[in-house]
C-alpha positions as CSV (number, residue, x, y, z in Angstrom):
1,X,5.0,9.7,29.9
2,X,6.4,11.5,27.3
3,X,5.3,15.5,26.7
4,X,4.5,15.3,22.9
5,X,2.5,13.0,20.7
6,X,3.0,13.4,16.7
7,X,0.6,10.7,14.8
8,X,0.5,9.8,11.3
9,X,-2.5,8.1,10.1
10,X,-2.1,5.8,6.9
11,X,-5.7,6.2,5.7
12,X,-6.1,3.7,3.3
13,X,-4.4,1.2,5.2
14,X,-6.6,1.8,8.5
15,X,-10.1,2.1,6.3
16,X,-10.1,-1.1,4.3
17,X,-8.8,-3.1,7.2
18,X,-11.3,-1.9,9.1
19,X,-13.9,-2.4,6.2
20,X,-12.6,-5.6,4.9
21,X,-12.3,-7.1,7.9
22,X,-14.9,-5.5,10.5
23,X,-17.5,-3.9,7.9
24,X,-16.9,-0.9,9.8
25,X,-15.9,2.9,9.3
26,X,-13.1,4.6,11.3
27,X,-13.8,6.6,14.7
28,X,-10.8,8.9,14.4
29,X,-11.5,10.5,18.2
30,X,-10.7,7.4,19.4
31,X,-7.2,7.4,17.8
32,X,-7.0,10.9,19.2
33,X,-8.2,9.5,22.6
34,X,-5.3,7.0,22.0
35,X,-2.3,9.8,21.2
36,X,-3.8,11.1,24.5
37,X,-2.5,8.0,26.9
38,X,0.7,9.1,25.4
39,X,0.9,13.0,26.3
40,X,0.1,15.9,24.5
41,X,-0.7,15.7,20.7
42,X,1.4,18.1,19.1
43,X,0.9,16.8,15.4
44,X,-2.3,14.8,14.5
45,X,-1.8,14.2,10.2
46,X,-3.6,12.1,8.4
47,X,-2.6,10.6,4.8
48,X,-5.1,9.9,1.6
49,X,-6.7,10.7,-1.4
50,X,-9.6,11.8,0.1
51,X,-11.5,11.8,-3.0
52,X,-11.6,8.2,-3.2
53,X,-13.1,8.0,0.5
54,X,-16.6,9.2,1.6
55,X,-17.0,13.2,2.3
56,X,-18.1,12.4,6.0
57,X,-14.5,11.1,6.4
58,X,-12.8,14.5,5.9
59,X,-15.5,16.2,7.9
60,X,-14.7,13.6,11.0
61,X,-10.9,14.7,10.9
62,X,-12.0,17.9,11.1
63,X,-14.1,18.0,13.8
64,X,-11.4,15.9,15.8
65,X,-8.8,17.8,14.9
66,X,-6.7,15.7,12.6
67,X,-5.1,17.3,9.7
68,X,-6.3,15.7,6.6
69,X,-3.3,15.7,4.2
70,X,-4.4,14.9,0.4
71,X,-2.2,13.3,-1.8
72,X,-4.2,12.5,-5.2
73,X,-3.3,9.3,-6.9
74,X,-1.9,9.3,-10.2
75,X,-3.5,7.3,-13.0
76,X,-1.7,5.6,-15.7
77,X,-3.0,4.0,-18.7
78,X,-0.5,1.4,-20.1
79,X,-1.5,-0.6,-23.5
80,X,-1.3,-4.3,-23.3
81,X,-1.8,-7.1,-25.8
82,X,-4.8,-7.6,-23.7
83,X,-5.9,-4.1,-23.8
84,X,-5.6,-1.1,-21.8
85,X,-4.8,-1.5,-18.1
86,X,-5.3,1.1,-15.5
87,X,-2.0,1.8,-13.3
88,X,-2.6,4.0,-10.4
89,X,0.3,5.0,-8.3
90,X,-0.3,6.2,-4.6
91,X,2.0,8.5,-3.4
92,X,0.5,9.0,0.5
93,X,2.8,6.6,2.2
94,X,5.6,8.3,1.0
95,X,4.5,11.6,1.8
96,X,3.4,10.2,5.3
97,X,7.6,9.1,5.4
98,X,9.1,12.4,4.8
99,X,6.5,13.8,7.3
100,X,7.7,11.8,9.9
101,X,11.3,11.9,9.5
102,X,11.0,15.5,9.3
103,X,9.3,16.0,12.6
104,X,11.9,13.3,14.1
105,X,15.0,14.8,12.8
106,X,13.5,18.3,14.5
107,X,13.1,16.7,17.4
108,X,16.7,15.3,17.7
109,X,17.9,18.8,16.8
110,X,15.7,20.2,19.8
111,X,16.8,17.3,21.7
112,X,13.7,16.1,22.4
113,X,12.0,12.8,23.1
114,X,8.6,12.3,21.3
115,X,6.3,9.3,20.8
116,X,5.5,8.6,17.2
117,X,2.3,7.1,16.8
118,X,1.8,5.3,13.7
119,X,-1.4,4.1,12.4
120,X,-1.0,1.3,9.7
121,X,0.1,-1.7,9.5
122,X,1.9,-2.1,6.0
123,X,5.7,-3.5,6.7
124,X,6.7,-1.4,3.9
125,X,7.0,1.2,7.2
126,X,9.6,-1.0,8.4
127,X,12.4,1.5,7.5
128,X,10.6,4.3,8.4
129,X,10.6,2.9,11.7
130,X,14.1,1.5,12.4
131,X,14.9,5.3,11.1
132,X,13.5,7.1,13.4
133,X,14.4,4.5,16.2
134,X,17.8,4.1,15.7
135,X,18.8,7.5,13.9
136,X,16.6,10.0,15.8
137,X,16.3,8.7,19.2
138,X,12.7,8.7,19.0
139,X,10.2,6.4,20.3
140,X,7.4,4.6,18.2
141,X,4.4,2.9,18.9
142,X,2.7,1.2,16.2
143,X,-1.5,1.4,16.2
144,X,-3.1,-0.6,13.7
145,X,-6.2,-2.9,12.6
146,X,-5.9,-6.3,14.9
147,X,-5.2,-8.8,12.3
148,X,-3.6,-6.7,9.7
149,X,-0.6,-5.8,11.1
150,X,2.9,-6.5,10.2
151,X,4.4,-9.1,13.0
152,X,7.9,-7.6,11.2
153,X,6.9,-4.0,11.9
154,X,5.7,-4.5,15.3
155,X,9.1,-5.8,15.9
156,X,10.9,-2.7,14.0
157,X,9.0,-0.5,16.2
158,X,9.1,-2.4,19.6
159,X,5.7,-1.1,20.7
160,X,2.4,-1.6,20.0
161,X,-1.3,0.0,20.4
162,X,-4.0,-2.1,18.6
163,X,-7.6,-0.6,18.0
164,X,-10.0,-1.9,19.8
165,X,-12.5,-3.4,17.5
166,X,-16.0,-5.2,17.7
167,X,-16.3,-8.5,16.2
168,X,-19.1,-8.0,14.2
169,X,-21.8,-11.1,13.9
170,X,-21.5,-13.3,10.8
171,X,-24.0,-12.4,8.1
172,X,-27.1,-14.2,7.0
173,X,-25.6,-15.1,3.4
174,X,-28.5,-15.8,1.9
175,X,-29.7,-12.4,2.9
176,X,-26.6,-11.4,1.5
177,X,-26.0,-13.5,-1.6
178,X,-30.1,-12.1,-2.1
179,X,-29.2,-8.7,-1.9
180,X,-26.1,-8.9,-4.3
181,X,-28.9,-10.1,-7.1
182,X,-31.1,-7.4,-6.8
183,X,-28.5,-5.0,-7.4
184,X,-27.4,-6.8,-10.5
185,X,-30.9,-7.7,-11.1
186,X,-31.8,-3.7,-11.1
187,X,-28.6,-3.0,-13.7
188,X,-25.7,-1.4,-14.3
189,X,-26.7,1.9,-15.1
190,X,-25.0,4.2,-15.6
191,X,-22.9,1.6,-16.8
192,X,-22.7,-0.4,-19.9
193,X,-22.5,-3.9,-18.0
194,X,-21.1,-5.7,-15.3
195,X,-18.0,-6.8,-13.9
196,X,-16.6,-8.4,-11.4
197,X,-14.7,-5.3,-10.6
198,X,-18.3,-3.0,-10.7
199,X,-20.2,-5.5,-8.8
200,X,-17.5,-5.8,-5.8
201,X,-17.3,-1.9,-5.9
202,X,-21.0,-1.2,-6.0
203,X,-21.6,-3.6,-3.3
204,X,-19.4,-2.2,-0.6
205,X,-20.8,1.3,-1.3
206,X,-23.3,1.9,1.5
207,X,-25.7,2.8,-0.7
208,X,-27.0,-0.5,-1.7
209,X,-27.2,-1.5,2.3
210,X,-25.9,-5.1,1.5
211,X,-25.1,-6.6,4.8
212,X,-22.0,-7.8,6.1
213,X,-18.5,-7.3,6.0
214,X,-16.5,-6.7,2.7
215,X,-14.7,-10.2,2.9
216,X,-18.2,-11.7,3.4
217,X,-19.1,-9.8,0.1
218,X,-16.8,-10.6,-1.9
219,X,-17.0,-14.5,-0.6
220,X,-20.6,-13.9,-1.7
221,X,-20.0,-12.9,-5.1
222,X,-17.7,-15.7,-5.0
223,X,-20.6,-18.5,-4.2
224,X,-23.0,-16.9,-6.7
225,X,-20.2,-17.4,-9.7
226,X,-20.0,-21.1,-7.9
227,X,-23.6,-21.5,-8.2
228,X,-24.0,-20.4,-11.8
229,X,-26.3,-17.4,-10.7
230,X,-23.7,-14.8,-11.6
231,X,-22.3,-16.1,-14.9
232,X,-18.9,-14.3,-16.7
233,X,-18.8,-14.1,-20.6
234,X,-17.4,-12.0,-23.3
235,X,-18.4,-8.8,-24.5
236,X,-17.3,-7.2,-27.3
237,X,-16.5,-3.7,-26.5
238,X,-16.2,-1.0,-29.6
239,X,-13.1,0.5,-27.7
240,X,-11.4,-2.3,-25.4
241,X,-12.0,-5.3,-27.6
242,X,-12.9,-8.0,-25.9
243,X,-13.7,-7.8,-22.2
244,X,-15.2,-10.1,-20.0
245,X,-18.7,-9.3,-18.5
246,X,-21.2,-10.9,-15.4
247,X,-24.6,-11.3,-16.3
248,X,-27.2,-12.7,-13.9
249,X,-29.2,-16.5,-14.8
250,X,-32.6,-15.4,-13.6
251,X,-34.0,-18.7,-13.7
252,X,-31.3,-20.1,-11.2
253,X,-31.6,-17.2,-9.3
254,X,-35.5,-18.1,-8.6
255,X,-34.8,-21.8,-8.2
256,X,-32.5,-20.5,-5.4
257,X,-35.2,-18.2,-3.9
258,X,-32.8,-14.9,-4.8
259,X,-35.5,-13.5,-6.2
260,X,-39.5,-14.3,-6.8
């Protein structure tokens, strides 16, 4: 076993697997449980915007005793022939990188044998990985969503430490589907109308307590286009032009017994 433990938590990475996949919410003591088996955690870092995740996730690494490292994406407004398209640029992997190679290249200097344990599993970590293998001596075990990992990066790194997740049940979809049209039903304040875009965002948020995982939310939005509940059109919009909105067929959504 070796004496020290440095882990480097790609947040967005582990979240929305776990979300997309699981419908569930990261337990960050159990990845601190997991640098445990390893030795003694001497760096426990982990990589976001954290404004774009839930408050109660930066309280969790805190109580843990994770460092929660924010790296705010940038947003970029390009102009189109279409319109104006939203570019945001996330900057937290990179960060995560230099991190890394910093506490590796310290540890080759100190002549020192550390486990790296990294939590993602985005190939784009592939170099990362060989570098700190090959250049630094170091070892590095790669912890990540089951299903969502890189077969190429489990190679580059030689170990691996998947989570061990619950497989949720299936949801009811009609419960589901049922749930997604009350929402729309309801509206879009404070919005003008809907999208595709605001109805798959609203729905994951755990405020309308729409059952399921995200996958099987998004396949449900998918059924009720299908079905002609959820219907797409164009809007014109004084500042965008023309943009494509969802409005809901009532009458189809009764004859399905969405709604009463």
């Amino acid at each position: 076993m070796s004496n020290e433990v440095a882990m480097f938590i790609d947040v967005e990475n582990l979240r929305y697997g776990l979300l997309n996949n699981y419908g569930q919410e990261p337990d960050f003591s159990c990845l601190v449980e997991k640098a445990k088996k390893y030795g003694r955690p001497s760096m426990m870092r982990a990589y976001a915007d954290f404004s774009e995740h839930p408050s109660e996730l930066s309280r969790q690494l805190q109580v843990v005793g994770i460092e929660a490292i924010n790296i705010p994406v940038k947003r970029l407004s390009v102009t189109k022939q279409k319109g104006v398209i939203e570019r945001v640029k996330n900057a937290a992997d990179m960060v995560l990188a230099l991190d890394a190679i910093t506490e590796a290249l310290t540890a080759d200097m100190s002549q020192k044998v550390k486990v790296f344990l990294i939590v993602t599993g985005d190939r784009d970590y592939i170099r990362l990985v060989t570098l700190i293998r090959n250049r630094f001596g170091q070892r590095v075990v790669i912890c990540g969503v089951p299903g969502c990992i890189s077969s190429d990066l489990e190679a580059a790194a030689g170990e691996n430490d998947h989570l061990e997740v619950s497989v949720p049940e299936p949801a009811d979809m009609h419960q589901l589907k049922a749930a997604i049209v009350a929402m729309v039903k309801k509206g879009p304040h404070p919005l003008k109308f809907w999208s595709y875009k605001t109805i798959d965002q609203w729905g994951q948020s755990a405020q309308q307590s729409i059952p399921g995982t995200a996958k099987e939310r998004r396949d449900g939005i998918g059924q009720l286009l299908d079905e002609g509940i959820l219907v797409r059109q164009q809007r014109d919009d004084p500042k965008r032009g023309q943009v494509k909105e969802i409005i809901l067929d009532e009458g189809k959504a009764k004859s399905g017994k969405y709604i009463t």
